[in-house]
N, C-alpha and C positions, 0 to 999 in steps of 0.2 A: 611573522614573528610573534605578532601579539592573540590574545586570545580575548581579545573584543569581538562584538558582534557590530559589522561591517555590515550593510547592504551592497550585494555587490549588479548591483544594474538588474533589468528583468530582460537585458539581451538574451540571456543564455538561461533563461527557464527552462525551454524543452531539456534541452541538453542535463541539466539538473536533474527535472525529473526520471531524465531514460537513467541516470544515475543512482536514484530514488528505487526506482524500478528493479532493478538490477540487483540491489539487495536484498527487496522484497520477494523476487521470483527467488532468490537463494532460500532465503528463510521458508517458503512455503514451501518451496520443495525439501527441506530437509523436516519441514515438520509437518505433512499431510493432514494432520485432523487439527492443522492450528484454525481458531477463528477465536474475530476480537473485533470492536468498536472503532469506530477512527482512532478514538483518541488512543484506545489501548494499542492498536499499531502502529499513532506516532510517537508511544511513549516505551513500548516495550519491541516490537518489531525494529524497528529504526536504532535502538538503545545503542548506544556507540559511535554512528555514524558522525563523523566530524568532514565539514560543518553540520551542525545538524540540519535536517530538513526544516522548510518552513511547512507551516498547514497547505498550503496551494501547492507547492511541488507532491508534499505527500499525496493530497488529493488527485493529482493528474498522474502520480506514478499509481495508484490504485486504478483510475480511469482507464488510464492506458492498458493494465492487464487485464480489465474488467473486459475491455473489446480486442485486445487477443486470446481471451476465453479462458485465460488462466485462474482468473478468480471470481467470483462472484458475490454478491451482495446478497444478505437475504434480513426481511424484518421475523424478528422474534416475538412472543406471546405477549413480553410487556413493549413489545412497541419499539423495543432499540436495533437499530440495524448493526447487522454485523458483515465484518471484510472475513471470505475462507474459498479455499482452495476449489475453484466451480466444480462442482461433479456431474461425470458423464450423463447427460441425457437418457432416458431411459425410454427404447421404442416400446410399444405399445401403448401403456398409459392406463386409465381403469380408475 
């Protein structure tokens, strides 16, 4: 009913996060050349999501695609890591 910000137990984290998840593998997949910062994907990726995520579910829903190979992490020129959609491996190399 109300729209207080509740702690509601860390029984059901996982479940949260594959929740978390869930949205984020939507939005990546509808937007293939998205990449952004933690925070930029718990502020604009996430935008709507009610309740909102916390930083630790966002982080383990990011986790979690990151080792089903969905998305990748990579550091940029000044330093800041970004969350984007992993791209396929490339054989050879050079």
């Amino acid at each position: 009913m109300g729209n207080g910000e509740h702690g509601t137990g860390g029984g059901n984290r996982l479940g949260r996060a594959a929740d978390v998840a869930a949205v984020l593998r939507a939005y990546v997949l509808q937007r293939p050349g998205a990449a952004d910062t933690f925070r930029g994907v718990s502020e604009w990726w996430l935008a709507g999501l009610e309740p909102p995520a916390t930083l630790a579910d966002t982080l383990a829903a990011l986790e979690l695609l990151e080792r089903e190979g969905l998305l990748e992490r990579i550091r940029v020129d000044d330093g800041a890591e970004l969350w984007r959609r992993a791209r396929p491996s490339k054989a050879g190399g050079g």
